[in-house]
Each structure stands twice: as C-alpha cells, then as structure tokens.
C-alpha positions as CSV (number, residue, x, y, z in Angstrom):
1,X,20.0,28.9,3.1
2,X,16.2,27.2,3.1
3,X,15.5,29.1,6.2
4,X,16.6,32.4,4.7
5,X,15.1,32.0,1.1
6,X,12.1,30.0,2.6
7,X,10.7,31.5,5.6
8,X,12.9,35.3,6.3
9,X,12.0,36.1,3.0
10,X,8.4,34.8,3.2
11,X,8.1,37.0,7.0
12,X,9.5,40.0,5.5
13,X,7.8,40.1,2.2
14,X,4.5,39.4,4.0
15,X,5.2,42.5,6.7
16,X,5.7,44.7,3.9
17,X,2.5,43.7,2.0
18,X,0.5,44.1,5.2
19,X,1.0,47.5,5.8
20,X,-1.6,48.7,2.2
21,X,-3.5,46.1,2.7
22,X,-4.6,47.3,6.3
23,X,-4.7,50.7,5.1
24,X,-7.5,49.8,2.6
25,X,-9.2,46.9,4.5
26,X,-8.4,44.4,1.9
27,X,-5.7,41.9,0.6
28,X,-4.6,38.5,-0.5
29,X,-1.8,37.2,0.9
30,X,-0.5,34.0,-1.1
31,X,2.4,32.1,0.3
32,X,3.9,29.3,-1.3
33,X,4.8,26.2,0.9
34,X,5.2,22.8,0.1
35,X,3.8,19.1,0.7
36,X,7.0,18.8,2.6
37,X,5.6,21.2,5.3
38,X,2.8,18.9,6.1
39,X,5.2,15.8,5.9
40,X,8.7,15.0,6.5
41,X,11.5,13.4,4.4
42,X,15.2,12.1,5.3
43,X,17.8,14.3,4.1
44,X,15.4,17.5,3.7
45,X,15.2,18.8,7.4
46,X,15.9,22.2,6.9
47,X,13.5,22.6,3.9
48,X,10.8,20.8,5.8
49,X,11.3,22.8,8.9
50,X,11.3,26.2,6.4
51,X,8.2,24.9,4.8
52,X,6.6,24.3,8.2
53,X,6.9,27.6,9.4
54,X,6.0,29.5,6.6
55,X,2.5,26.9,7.1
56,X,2.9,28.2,11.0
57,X,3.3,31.7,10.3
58,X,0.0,31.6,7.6
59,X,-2.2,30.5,10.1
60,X,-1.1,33.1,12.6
61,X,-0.9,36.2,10.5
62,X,-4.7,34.7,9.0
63,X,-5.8,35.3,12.7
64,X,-3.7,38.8,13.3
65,X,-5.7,40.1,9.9
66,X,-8.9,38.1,9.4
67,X,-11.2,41.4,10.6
68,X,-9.1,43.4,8.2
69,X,-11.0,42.1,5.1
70,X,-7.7,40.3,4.4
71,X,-6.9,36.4,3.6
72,X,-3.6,34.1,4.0
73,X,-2.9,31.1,2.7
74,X,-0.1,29.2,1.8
75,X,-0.4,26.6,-1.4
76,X,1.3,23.8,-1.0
77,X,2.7,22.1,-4.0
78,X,4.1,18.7,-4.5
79,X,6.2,17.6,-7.3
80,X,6.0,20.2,-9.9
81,X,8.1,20.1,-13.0
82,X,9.3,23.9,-13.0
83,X,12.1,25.2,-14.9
84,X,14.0,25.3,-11.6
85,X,13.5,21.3,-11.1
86,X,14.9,20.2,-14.5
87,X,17.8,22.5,-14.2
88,X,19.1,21.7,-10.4
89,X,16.9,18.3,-10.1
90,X,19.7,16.3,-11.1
91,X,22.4,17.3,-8.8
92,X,19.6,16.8,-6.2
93,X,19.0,13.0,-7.4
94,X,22.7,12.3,-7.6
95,X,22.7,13.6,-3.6
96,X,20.0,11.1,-3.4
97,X,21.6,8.3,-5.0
98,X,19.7,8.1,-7.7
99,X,18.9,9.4,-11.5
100,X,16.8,12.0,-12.2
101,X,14.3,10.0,-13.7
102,X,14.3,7.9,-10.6
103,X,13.9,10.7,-8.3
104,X,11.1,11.9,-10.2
105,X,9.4,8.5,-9.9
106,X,9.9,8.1,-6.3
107,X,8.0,11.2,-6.1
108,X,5.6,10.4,-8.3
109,X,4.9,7.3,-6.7
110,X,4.0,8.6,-3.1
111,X,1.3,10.5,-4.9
112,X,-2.2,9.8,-5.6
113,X,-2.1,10.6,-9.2
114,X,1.1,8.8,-9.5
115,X,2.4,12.0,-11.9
116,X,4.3,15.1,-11.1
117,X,2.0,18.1,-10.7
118,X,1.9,20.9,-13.2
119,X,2.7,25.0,-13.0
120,X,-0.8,25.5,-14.1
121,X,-2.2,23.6,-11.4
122,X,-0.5,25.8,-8.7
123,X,-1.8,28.8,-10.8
124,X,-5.4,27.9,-11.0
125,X,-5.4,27.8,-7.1
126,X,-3.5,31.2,-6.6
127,X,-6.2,32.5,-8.9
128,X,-8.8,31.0,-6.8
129,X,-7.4,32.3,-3.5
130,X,-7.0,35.9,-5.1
131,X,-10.3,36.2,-6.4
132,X,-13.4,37.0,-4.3
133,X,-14.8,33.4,-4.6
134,X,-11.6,33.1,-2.0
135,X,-13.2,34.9,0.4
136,X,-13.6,32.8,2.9
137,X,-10.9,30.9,2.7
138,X,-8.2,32.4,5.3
139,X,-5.2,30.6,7.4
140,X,-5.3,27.1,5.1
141,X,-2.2,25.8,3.7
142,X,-3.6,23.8,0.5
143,X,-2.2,21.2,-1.2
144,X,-1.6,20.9,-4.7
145,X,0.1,17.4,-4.6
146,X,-2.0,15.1,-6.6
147,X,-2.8,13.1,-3.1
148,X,0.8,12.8,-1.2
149,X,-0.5,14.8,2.0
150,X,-3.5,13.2,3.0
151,X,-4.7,16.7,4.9
C-alpha cells in the first residue's frame, strides 16, 4: 500500500498536471515527501523507499521541465501533528512498542527543535514554492523537520 498511495499516485497525478502546464509554459508542481526519504528507519522500509522515489522522481521531472517555465519540488515534512497522526498514531506506537506519547517523543527527540512540526509550517513553504519568489527553486526536496535531516 505505501508504494501505491505514495509514489503511483504521486507519478500519475504529476503526468496529468504536466500536460496544461506545458501547454501554457508555466506550473508548480508540489509534491509531498517526507524526512524519511532522506533518512531511513527500522520497521518503515516500504514508506522510506516510497518517500525516496517520490524525492527521485522530483528531481528528474525538475530536469524533463525546467525550460518549460515550470518548477518541482517535493517538501519534506517531519513529525507533524495532522489529524491523520492523532487518529492512526496510536496503533502505529503500539506496532512500535510503545505509547503514543512515547512515539511522539522519540520523534521529537531526533529533531532539532525537539517538537513536532506544525500544518502551518508545511503550508507556509507550499506557499513559497507556488509563488513567484519560488522561481528558482526547481528539483529540491525541502525539509520541513525542525532539524532531523541534516540536508
């Protein structure tokens, strides 16, 4: 299931946005990635491997497109406390082995800022890409992490 909802769906939804955006010489193409597609953790191989392509496939489709007046990215989030995390986070940190709470310290902890990220943190940067003060930003997978991938 990661590979199809992570990077099938992130190929074929990016294919289909392609096709206007050549037609009128400009685009932004935002994908969203993860820190765990810069990094690696036991027991999350197929996500990582997901998140690593999708990082792999932004960097290629920059370079297919760049001379089209069109940008990809991916952002990268760490830890973000999203509707999503606090309603399947626990099942996820009983898998682990651990509480909730103690999964969202571990996570925390291999951070900079030592604090889950927030939504509007991954917003303000998918606001930046889209914008024309993005311009020049094209095949970078960014992290929004607070610190944890040191690139």
């Amino acid at each position: 299931q990661a590979m199809k909802w992570n990077i099938y769906a992130t190929f074929w939804a990016t294919r289909r946005a392609l096709k206007p955006m050549i037609a009128q010489k400009w685009g932004r193409v935002i994908n969203i990635s993860s820190t765990e597609g810069k990094m690696g953790k036991p027991t999350f191989a197929p996500y990582t491997i997901a998140k690593h392509g999708i990082n792999g496939m932004t960097k290629a489709v920059a370079q297919e497109v760049g001379t089209s007046g069109i940008t990809v990215n991916a952002i990268c989030p760490g830890l973000i406390l999203t509707d999503l995390i606090m309603e399947s986070g626990p099942a996820t940190a009983e898998g682990l082995g651990m509480t909730f709470d103690e999964m969202i310290d571990m996570f925390s902890q291999e951070s900079a800022l030592k604090r889950p990220g927030k939504v509007e943190e991954v917003a303000a940067m998918a606001v930046l890409l889209a914008s024309e003060a993005g311009a020049g930003i094209t095949g970078a997978t960014l992290s929004v992490d607070g610190g944890t991938a040191q690139y």
